[in-house]
N, C-alpha and C positions, 0 to 999 in steps of 0.2 A: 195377554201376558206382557208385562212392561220388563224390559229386558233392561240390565243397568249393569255397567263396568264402572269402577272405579281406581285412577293409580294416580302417581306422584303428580301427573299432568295432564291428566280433563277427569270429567265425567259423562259418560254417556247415557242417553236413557232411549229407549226406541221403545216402544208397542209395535211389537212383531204381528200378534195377533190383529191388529187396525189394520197395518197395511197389506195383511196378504187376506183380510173382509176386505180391502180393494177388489181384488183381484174375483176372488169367491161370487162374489155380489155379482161381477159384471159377467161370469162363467155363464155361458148355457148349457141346458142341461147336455146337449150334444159332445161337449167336451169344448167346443169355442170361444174363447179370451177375445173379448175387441178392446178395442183402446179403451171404452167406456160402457156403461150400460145404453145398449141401444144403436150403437156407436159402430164404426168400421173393425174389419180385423184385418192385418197384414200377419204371414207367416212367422218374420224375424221376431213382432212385437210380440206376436202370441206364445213364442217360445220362449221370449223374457220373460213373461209374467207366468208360461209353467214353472219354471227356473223357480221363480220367488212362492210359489204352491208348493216346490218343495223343501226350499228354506225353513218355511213356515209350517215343515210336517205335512203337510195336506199330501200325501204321496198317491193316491187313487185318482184328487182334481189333477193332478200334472198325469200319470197316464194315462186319462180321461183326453186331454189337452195335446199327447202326441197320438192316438187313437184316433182320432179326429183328425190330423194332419195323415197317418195314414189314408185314412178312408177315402179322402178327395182329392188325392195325389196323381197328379195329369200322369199317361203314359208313357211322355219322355222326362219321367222322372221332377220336373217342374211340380210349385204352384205357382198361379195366378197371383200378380199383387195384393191384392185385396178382394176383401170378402163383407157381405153382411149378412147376419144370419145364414151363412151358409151358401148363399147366392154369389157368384162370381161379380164385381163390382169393375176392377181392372184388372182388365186379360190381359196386361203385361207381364213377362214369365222372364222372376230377376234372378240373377245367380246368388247375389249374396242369400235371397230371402228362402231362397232352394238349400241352399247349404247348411245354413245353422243351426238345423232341424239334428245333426251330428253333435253340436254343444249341450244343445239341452237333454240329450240323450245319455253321453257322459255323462253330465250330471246328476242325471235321476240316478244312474248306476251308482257312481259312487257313492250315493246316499242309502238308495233304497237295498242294493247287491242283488237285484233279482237278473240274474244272469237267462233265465230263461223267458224275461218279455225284450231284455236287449236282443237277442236270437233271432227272435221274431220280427223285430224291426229293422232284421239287417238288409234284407232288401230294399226295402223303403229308405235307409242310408245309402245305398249300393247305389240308386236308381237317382236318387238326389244326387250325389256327387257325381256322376256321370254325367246328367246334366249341366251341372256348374263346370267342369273342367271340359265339355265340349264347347265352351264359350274359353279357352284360355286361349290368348294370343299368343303366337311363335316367342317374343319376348318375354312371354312370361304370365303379363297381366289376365286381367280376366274380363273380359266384356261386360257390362253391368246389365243387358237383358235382352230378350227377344222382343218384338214389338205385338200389340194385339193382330197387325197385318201380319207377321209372322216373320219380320225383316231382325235381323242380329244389328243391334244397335253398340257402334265400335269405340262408343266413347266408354274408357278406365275410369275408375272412380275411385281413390286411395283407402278411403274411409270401408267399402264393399270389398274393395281384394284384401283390405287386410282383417276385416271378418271372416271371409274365405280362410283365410290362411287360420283363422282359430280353429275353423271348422274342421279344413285337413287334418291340421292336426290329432281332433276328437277324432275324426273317423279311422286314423291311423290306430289310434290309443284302442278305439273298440274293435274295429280289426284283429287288434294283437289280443284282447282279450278275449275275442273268438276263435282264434286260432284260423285267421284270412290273411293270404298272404296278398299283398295291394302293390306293386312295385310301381308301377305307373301314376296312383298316389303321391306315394312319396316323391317321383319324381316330379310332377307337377309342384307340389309341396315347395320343392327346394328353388324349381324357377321362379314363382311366385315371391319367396321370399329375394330371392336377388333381387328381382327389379324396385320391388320396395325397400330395398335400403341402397340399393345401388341406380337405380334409374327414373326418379318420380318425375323425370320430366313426360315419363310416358301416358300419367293421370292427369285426368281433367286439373288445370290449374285453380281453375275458377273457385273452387271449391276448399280451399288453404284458408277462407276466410271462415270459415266450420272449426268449431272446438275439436269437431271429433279427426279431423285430417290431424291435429297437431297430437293427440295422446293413443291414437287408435294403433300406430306403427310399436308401440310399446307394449299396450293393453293387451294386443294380439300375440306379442313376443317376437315378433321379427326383428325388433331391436330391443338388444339385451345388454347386460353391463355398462361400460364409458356410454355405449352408443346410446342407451336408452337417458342419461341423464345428461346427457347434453340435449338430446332434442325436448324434454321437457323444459330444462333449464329456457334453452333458447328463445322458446315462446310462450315463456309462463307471465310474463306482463300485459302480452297481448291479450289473454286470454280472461285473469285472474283477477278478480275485484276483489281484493284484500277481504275479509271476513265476511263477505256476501258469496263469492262461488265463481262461475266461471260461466264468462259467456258463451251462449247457443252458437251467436256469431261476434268475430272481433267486432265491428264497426256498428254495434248495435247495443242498445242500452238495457238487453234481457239479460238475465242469472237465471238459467232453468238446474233445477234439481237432481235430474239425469245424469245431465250432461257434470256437474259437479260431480252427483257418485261414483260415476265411469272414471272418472279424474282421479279417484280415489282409491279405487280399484286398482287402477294403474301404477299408481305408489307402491301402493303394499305388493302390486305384483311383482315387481322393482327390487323390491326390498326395504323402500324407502317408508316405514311402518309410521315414522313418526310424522310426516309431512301429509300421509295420509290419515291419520287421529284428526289432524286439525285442519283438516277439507270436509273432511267430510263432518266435523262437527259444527259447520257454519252453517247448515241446512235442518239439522235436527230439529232445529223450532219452527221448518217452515210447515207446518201443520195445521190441517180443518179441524174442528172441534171432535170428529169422529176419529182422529188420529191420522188418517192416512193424507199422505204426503202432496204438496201443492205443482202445478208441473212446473209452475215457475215464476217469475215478478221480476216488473221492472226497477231500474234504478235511477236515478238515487231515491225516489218516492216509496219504491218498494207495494207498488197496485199488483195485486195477483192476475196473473194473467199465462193462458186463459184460465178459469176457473173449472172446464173439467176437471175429474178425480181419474187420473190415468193409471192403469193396471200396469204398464209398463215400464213407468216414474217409480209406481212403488216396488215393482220387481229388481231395478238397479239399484234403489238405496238397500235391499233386502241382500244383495248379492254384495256389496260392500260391505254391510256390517257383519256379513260371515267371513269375507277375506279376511278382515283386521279380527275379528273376536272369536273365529272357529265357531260357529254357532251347529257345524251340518261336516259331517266326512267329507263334502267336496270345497271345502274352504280352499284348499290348493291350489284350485281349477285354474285359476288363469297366473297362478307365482310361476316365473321363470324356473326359481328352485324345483316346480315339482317337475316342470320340462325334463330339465336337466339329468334329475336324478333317477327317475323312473320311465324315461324316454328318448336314453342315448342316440338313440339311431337315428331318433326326430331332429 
């Protein structure tokens, strides 16, 4: 299905169906998304690419996809880094990649409304976020993982706590929609978002030269109205290769795809619709012949690299072109506006 908007200023065209055969192709039948066919899985990545399984209507591969994450869900609530085929690869056990498993779950909901496989999965949220907020520091932040020796590794990560804080959120939102009441949630919730607008000296600094430090404090919602379009404004050069995208890292000469969608995302969840049309329109051509999206090229020569077909590349342009075009009931998901209006208490 080639999907195509047309208005006074662009035109869009996406093959929806190309890129969520990304994703489909690289699925095992277990319900397991890896980066590629044959390839590794990480938890956070494989919840992107259920995410874009259900953009894409596929609604049975994406509960397939969190069924699956139930199934091999450590005890204390954790999973392991990564996986292949199923096989534990790094027993690292990260909070962010623990917690997001609450986003993609919202989202299947408000897609699909099946109120009674969310029910079922609420322990498996319950046990995940217990894990992630047993790593949150007195300050606020949140430890970025347990080690495979089993050591809490104390270094912040801005990029991870403010995934976290999307995830609170969702878990808050399916809470209320199950009739759970979570006070220590929300309270985590709110410390969390303090220190990330009010203390980021407390996160790894190192890490500020990552696209995703500069737009993720937005994307996530912790910074909303002035605050949020000032911190784009502030480091949109650093970041921004005019009609190519946005680099992975400042001081490097990559434009990955993602990292541009997430950008985009970020706008329209903003509000800023129209600065998001034309980010995210500067990638649409970057395309294999089978449709599905390139993870990313150098510049100024513009070499594809690397040439994997990432499940999770196309799951974030798939999740952008529903922000800006409504494509799926959860287009809202990450606007401030739907925060706001149907999540006062948040």
């Amino acid at each position: 299905m080639d999907f195509r908007v047309s208005s006074a200023r662009n035109e869009v065209s996406i093959d929806i169906e190309s890129a969520v055969g990304c994703i489909l192709n690289a699925q095992r039948q277990s319900g397991e998304i890896p980066w590629f066919v044959g390839g590794k899985t990480d938890p956070w990545d494989h919840v992107e690419a259920a995410m874009g399984l259900s953009v894409g209507g596929h609604l049975e591969a994406a509960k397939a996809a969190y069924e699956w994450l139930a199934d091999i869900q450590l005890e204390n609530g954790s999973w392991y880094a990564s996986y292949r085929k199923g096989v534990p690869l790094d027993t690292t056990q990260d909070a962010n990649m623990s917690a997001y498993i609450a986003v993609g779950l919202l989202h299947y909901y408000l897609i699909s409304k099946d109120i009674h496989f969310l029910s079922r999965m609420w322990n498996t949220i319950k046990r995940a976020i217990g894990f992630t907020l047993s790593l949150q520091a007195d300050g606020g932040e949140i430890f970025w993982a347990i080690s495979p020796q089993g050591l809490i590794d104390r270094m912040a990560l801005l990029t991870g706590s403010c995934s976290i804080y999307m995830s609170l959120k969702c878990a808050l939102a399916i809470a209320h929609f199950l009739n759970r009441d979570m006070p220590s949630w929300k309270t985590a919730l709110d410390k969390l978002g303090d220190v990330i607008r009010q203390k980021p000296h407390r996160f790894n600094m190192t890490k500020s030269r990552y696209a995703m430090d500069w737009f993720y404090p937005v994307l996530c919602g912790a910074l909303t109205g002035q605050e949020s379009h000032e911190r784009i404004n502030r480091y949109w050069k650093r970041f921004v290769v005019n009609t190519q995208g946005v680099r992975c890292v400042s001081d490097r000469p990559w434009v990955t795809i993602a990292e541009t969608a997430e950008l985009s995302l970020a706008l329209a969840s903003m509000g800023n619709h129209a600065l998001a049309h034309i980010t995210l329109n500067w990638i649409f051509d970057r395309r294999y012949e089978d449709g599905s999206f390139w993870c990313g090229f150098t510049i100024p020569d513009g070499t594809i690299w690397p040439e994997d077909k990432l499940t999770w590349t196309n799951a974030a342009v798939l999740l952008a072109a529903d922000a800006l075009y409504n494509l799926t009931p959860a287009y809202r998901l990450f606007h401030h506006s739907f925060w706001s209006t149907n999540f006062r208490c948040l």
